[in-house]
N, C-alpha and C positions, 0 to 999 in steps of 0.2 A: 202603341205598345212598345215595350224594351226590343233594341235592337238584337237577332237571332245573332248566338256565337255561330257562324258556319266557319271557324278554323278550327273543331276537334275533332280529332281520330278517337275510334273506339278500340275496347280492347274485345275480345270473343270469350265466351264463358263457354263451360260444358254442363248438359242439363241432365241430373241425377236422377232423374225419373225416367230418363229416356235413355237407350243401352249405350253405355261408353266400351266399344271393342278398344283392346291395346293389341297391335302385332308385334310381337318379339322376332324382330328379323334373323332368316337361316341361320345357323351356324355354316361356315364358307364350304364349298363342292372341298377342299382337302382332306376335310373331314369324312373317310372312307367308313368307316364303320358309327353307324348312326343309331343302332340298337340303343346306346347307354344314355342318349344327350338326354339332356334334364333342362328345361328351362325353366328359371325362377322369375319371380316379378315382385318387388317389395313396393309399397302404401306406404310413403311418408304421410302424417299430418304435423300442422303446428301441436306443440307443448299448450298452447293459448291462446284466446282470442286476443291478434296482434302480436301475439309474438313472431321474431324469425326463426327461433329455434326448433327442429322438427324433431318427431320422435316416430320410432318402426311401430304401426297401427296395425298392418297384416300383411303374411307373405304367402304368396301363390305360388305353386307349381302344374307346371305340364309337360304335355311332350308334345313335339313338332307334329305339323300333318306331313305323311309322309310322301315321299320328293315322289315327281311324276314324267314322265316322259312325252314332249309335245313333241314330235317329227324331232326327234334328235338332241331336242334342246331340252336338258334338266332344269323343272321347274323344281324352287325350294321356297315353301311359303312359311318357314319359321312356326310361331306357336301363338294363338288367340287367346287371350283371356276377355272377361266379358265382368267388369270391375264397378260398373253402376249400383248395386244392391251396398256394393262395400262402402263407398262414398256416399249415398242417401244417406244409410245409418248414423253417418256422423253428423248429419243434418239438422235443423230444427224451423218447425216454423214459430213465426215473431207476431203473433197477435198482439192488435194496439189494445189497451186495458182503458176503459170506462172513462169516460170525464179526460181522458187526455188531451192537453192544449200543445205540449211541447213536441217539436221536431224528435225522432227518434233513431237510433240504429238498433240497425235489425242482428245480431252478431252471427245469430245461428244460420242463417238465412245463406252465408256463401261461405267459403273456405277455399284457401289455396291449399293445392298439395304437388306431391312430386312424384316422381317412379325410377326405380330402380330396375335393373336387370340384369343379369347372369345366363350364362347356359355351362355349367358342367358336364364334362371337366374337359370345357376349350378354354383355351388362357388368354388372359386379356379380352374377353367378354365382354367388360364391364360396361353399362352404358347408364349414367345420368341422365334423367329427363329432365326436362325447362319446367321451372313451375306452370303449374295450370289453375284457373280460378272455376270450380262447382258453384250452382246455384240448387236448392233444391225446387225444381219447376220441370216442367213436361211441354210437352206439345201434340198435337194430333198424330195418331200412329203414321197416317201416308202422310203430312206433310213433315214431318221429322227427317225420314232422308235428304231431305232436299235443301231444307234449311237447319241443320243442326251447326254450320259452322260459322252461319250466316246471318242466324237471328239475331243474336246480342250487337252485334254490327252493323248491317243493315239498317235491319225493321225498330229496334228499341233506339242502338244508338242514333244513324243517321236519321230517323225519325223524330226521336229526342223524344218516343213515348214512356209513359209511369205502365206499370206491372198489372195495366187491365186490361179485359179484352168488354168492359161494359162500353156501351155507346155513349156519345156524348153529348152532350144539352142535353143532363139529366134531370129530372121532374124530384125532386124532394121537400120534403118536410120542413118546418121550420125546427125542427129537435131532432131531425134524423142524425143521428153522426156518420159522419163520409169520412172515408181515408184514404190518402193515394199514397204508392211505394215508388219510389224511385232509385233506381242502380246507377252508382257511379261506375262506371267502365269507360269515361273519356281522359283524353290525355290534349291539354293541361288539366288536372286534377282541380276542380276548384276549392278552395280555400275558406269559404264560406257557401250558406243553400239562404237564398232568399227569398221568402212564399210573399208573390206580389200577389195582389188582388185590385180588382178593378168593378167596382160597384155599379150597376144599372139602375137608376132608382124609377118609379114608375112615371117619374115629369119628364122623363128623357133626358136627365144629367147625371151624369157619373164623377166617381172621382176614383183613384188609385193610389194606393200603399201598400207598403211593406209592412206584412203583418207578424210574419215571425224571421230569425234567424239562425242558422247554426250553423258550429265554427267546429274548426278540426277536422274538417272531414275527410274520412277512411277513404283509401282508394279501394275500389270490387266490393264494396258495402252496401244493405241496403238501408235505404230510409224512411221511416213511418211517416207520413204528414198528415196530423188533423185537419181538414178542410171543413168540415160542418160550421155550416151558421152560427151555434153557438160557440163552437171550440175557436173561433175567429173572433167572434164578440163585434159580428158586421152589427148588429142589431144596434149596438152602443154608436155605434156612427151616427144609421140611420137616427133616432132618437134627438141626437144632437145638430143631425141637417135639418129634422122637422120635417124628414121624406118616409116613405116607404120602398123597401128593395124590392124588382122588379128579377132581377138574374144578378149573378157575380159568375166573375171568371178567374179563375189561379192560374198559377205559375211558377216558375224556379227561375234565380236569375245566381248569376256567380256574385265575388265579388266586386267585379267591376261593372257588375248592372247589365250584364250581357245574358239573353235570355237561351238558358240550358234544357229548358222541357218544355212539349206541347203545352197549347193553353187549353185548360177544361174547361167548362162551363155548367154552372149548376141554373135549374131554375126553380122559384119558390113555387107551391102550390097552391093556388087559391082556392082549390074545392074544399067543402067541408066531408071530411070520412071518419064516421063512428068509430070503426074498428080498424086504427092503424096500428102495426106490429114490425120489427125489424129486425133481419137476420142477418148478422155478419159471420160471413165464410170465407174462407181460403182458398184462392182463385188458382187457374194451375200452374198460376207462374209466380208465384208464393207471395204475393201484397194478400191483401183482404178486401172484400166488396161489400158493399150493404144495401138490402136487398127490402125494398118498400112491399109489404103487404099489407092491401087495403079490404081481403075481401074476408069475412065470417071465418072466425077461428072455431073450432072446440078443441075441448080437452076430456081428458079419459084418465081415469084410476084404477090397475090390476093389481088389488091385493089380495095375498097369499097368505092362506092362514095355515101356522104349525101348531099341529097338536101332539099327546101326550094322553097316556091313559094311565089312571092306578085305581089299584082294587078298594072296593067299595068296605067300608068297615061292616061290622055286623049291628046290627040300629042305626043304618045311617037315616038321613034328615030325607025329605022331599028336594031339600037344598044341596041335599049335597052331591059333588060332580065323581062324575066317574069319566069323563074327557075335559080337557081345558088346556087354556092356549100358552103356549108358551112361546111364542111372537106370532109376529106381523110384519110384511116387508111387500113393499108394491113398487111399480113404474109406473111415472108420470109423464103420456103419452097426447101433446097437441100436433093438431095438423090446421096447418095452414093453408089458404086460398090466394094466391097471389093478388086478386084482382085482376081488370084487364089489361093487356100488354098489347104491345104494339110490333108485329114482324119482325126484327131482328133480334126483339129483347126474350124472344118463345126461345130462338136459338142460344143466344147467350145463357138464361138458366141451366142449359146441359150443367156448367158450372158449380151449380150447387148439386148436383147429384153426385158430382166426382169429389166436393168436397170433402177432406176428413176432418178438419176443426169445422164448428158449426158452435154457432154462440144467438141465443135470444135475448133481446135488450130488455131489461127490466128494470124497477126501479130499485134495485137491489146490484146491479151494473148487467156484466154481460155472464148468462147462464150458460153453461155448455151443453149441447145437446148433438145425440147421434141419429143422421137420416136414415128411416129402413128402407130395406132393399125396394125396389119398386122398378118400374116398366115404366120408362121417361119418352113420351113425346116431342120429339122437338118440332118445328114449326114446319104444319101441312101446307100444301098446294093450296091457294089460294085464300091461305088463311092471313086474314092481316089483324083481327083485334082478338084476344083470346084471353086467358087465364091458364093456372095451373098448381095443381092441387100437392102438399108435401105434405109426410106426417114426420114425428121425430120423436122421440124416446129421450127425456132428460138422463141426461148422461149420472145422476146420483140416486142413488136409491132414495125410494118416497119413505117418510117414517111417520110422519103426522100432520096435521092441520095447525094453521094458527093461522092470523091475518090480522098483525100488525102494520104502522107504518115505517118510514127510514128509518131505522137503530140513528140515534142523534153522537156525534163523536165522544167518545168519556175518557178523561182523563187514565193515562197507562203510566207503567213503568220505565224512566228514560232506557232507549238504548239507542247503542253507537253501531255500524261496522264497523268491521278491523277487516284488513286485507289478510290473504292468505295467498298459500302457492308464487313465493315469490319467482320472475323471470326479467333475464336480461328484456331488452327491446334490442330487434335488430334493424340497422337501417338496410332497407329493401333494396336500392341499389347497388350497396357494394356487400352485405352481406355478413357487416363489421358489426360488434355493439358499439350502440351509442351514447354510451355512456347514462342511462338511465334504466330504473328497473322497475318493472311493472307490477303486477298480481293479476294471478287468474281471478279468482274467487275472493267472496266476501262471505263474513260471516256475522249471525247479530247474534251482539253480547249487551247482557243490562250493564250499564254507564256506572250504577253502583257500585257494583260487586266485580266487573270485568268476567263474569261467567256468562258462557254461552245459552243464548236461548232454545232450551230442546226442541221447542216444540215448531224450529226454523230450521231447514237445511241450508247447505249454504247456497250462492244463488252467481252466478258470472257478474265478473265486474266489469262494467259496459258504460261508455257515456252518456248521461243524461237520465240514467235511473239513480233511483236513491241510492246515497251511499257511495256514490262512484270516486272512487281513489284514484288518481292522475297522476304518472309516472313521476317518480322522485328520481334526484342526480343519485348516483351511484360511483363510488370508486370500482365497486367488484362488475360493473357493467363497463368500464373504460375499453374503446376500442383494440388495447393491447394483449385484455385478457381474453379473445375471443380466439376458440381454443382451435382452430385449423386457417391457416394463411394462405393464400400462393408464393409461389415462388417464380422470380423474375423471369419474364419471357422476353429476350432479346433478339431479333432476327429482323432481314431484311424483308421492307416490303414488295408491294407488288406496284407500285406507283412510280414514277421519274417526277423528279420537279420539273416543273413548265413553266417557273415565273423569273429564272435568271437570268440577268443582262450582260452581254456579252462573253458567255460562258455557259458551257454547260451543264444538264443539269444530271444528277442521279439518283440512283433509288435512297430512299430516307428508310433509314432500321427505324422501326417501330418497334416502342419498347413500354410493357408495362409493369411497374417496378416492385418488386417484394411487397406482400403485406398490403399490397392497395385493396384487393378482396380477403372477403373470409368463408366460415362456414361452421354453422354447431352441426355439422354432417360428418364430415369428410376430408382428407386432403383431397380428394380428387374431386369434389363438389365446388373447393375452393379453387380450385386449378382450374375447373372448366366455367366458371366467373370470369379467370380471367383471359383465358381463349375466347372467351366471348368478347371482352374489353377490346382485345387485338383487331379482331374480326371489324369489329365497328369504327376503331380510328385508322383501320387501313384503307387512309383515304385518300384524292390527291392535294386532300388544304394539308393532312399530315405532312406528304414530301414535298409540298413548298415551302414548309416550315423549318422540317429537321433535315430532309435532302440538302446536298453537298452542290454549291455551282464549281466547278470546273473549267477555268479559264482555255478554251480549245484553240487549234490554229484556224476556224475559221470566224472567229472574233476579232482577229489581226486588225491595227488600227495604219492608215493610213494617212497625210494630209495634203499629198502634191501631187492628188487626182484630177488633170484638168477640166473642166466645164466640158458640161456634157460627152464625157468619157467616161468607161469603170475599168477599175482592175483588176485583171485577172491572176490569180496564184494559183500553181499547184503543186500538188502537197506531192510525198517522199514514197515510191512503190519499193518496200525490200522485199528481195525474190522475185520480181514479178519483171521477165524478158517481153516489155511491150513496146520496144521500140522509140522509149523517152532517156534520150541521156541523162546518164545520173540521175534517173526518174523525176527530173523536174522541166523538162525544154518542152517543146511541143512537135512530134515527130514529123520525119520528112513526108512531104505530102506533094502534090502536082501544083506547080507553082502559077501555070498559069490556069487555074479554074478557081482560084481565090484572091481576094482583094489584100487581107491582113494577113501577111507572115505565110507559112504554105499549109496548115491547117485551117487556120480562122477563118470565114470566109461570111460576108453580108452579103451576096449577090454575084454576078458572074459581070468581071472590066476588067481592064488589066491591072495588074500587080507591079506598084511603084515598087525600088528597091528600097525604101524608104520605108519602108512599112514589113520587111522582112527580117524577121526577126532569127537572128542565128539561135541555131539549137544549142539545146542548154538552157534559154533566156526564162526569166520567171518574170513577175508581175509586167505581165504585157498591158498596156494602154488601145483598148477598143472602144468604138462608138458606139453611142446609144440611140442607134437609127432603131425607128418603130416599125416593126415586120419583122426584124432581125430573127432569125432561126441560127445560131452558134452552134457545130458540129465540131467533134473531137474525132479524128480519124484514127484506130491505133488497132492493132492486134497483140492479145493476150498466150501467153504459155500453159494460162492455167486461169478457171473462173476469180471473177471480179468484180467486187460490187464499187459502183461510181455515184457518188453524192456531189450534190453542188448547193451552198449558199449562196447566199447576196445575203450583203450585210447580218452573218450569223443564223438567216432562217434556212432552211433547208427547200429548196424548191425544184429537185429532183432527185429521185431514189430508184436506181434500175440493178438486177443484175445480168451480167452477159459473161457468155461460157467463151472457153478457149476459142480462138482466130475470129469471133463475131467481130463486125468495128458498123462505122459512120454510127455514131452515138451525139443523141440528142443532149445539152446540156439546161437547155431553157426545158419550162414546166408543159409546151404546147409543140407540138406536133404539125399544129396547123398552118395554114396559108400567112396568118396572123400574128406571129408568137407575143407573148408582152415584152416590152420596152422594160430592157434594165434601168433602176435608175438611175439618175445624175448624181456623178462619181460615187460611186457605190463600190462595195466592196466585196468581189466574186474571190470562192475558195473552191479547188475541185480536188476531190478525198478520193483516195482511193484504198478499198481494204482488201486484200485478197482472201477467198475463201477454200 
């Protein structure tokens, strides 16, 4: 098998059928009188499928629940809205259409949107939300809490499952048609969908290809994929190995052949069954499923006669009527028998009960039909082979009989789409147009005449259906005309550079520069682009790059450092009465409890005078005996924080308050201290606080 991509993150969806609360956080404890607050909530959607451009869909108001007193503490829980019903609506499901071979997207199937918020009349209110991406799909009532934030991440993404919940090594038809849906919500986004398959044939040799492609693909989109036997054209393989298929298995791969979705697995049936029949439905996490019934169908016809009466003339006939019909109109009502099922799969059809598209395959394509209400069993105690009985109502009123075969195709009138609704494209990261502009909508007009075809509404322009118009360059889409910008954010970060050589480092201003985000919203939609921008390159690769090094005095370069010696300097105290002439000598100390000068001290001998260093003295000459503990003896007027380098690193940081003293200067305390190294270059700072 293709190697599993395991380097993509997913992104999280929120699920339309299941309740999206939004909390409108309190207006602040200052706000004394709370009678009047008003809290609004506004519904961006796109202008279009793929557009950046959003337009105000619905605005909501309420009022806060009211603040509450816990032991003292004022609770304020702002104001709920409950916005799922509003978001469904905008939704659609994406049923795959008959005889489909081609990869598809699903358009109506997910949407980003945004939210807005206010509370009146507190000022500066205002709050932007982050885009969010809807699916229209559900999930079990108790298990929804648990996993509502978690599913599309988790269990789809890091599972790298397709939009079913049917089991797998599934048993099908050689003519069933199979679909699987797949959401892209990973990141890197891939750039192509490649449906590998991998044939089993029945002599125990397989082979594998790639059987379909598509390109461009939408990020938070979904994707139709034909997998049936036929819509693949495995048979045409088979045929030319001179084998029979045994099972096959699908898959997705990127464009680098890295494999992005579980693998499924179909297998062929080799029973023979009279009465097979196929129902494709919409599963609850919006792909479609197909659903093999093998067991006795019937069907039923309720028709409805309307009558009418008129007066009898005077002589009328034996023939002649004094009631008679003036229509007829019925529903055409089959119920299907599943055949037997096997334990998991009793549970799984709950599926079709929650259904609302419902389609029976026929050879006329896919019929729509409505399940009636009914009392669904799902799988008993110790039940493992079973069946299960649906009835359905064709979804069109019955008018009459006939029973032809396939209408054979007949020459029509040419016609073309023309796009409509034209819209910039914006690009999703920064929020700019990109110079390209799209079309919602198509429209079909006969190719003759350029007039519209009435008897066609117009229909979403989407890749990979007929007629699909693919953004054209644009001057009135250029990045410049996009009609709200930011404005330049300059300020200091929060970072020091860490990678300067002798010298220090400082904070780097983090700057992101006019006009780099946009927005068809807002200035303050484009503004808060680019507080986002700051947010994320406030980092420390930023202040090693734009940060300032700073040549400091504890960089100081030295060369007539004897073998195995370092030097010691120390830096300048202004204000600070600690006992250091001209804040640079090393203070009087007990001369004979130290070996170096009458502070310095490696151990207790006596103290040559050779080694005594008159005060005042700066860059003193010490050994670099191993054990060494170096102590500064000094009392302060006033607190003092003491730093020491070797060679520019910083290897002690202490503060100590007025008159404290015997102050460590090495990084250890212990018995042990580390060994300065050879001729090394000590600085001892002192900052007063």
């Amino acid at each position: 098998m293709d190697l599993i991509a395991n380097y993509l993150t997913y992104l999280p969806l929120r699920l339309s059928r299941n309740p999206i609360d939004v909390v409108v956080d309190a207006a602040s404890e200052s706000v004394v009188d709370r009678s009047g607050l008003s809290y609004l909530l506004e519904i961006w959607k796109p202008r279009a499928f793929q557009s950046g451009a959003y337009e105000l869909y619905n605005t909501l108001t309420g009022s806060e629940i009211p603040p509450r007193n816990d032991n003292g503490l004022m609770i304020l829980e702002g104001c709920r809205f409950e916005i799922h019903s509003f978001i469904d609506a905008l939704l659609d499901w994406n049923p795959p259409t008959a005889n489909q071979t081609a990869i598809t997207v699903c358009p109506g199937l997910t949407m980003p949107y945004f939210l807005y918020s206010q509370i009146n009349p507190v000022p500066s209110s205002e709050v932007f939300g982050d885009m969010e991406i809807a699916i229209k799909a559900k999930l079990h009532e108790d298990q929804f809490p648990g996993w509502k934030d978690l599913f599309f991440v988790n269990w789809i993404g890091e599972g790298k499952r397709f939009l079913t919940w049917q089991e797998d090594n599934k048993l099908v038809e050689r003519d069933q048609p199979e679909f699987l849906y797949f959401l892209i919500n990973m990141q890197p986004k891939p750039e192509e969908l490649r449906l590998r398959c991998r044939i089993q044939y029945t002599d125990g040799s397989y082979e594998t290809r790639t059987v379909k492609v598509a390109k461009d693909i939408i990020q938070n989109c979904v994707y139709c994929i034909p997998v049936g036997l036929q819509s693949l054209s495995l048979e045409t393989w088979a045929l030319s190995a001179n084998k029979q298929i045994d099972s096959y298995e699908v898959w997705l791969n990127n464009e680098n052949d890295d494999r992005i979705s579980e693998i499924r697995t179909y297998i062929l049936s080799d029973e023979y069954n009279r009465n097979v029949r196929y129902l494709i439905f919409q599963n609850s996490l919006g792909g479609f499923d197909t659903l093999r019934c093998y067991g006795q169908a019937s069907t039923s016809l309720n028709v409805t006669t309307n009558l009418a009466q008129k007066t009898l003339e005077s002589g009328y006939l034996p023939s002649s009527e004094e009631l008679f019909v003036t229509s007829k109109n019925g529903d055409r009502t089959i119920t299907l028998n599943t055949g037997y099922q096997k334990g998991i799969a009793l549970d799984y059809m709950e599926e079709l009960v929650w259904a609302e598209k419902v389609y029976l395959v026929t050879q006329e394509g896919f019929i729509p039909i409505i399940a009636s209400s009914q009392n669904y069993q799902p799988q008993q105690d110790d039940e493992h082979l079973n069946g299960r009985s649906f009835t359905f109502r064709h979804a069109k009123e019955a008018t009459a009989f006939s029973k032809l075969p396939l209408a054979q195709a007949s020459s029509t009138r040419p016609t073309v789409w023309v796009p409509e609704q034209p819209y910039c494209q914006i690009d999703s990261s920064t929020g700019l147009r990109n110079g390209y502009q799209g079309a919602a909508k198509l429209r079909l007009y006969y190719q003759d005449t350029m007039q519209p075809v009435k008897s066609v509404s117009t229909k979403p322009n989407v890749p990979g259906t007929e007629g699909y118009y693919p953004p054209q360059k644009s001057p009135a889409c250029d990045a410049g005309t996009t009609p709200f910008k930011n404005a330049e954010i300059r300020k200091a970060g929060t970072f020091v550079r860490n990678n300067c050589t002798n010298a220090t480092g400082t904070v780097g201003e983090v700057f992101v520069l006019a006009g780099r985000f946009g927005s068809e919203i807002s200035q303050a939609d484009a503004d808060k682009r680019a507080s986002n921008e700051w947010d994320r390159i406030n980092t420390q690769d930023w202040a090693n790059q734009y940060g300032s090094c700073l040549a400091g005095p504890e960089f100081y370069e030295m060369s007539n450092i004897p073998a195995n010696k370092f030097n010691a300097r120390f830096g300048y105290i202004s204000g600070v009465n600690c006992g250091i002439s001209a804040g640079q000598a090393i203070i009087t100390g007990s001369p004979d409890a130290v070996i170096y000068s009458n502070a310095w001290f490696a151990g207790y001998s006596q103290n040559p005078n050779s080694i005594i260093y008159p005060v005042g003295s700066n860059d003193i000459k010490l050994p670099c005996d191993p054990g060494t503990a170096y102590r500064l003896n000094m009392t302060t007027n006033k607190p003092i924080r003491i730093q020491v380098y070797v060679n520019g690193t910083e290897i002690f940081n202490r503060t100590y308050q007025t008159d404290e003293n015997v102050i460590m200067i090495n990084e250890s305390n212990g018995p042990n201290p580390p060994t300065i190294a050879n001729q090394g270059k000590m600085y001892i700072k002192f900052t007063p606080l």
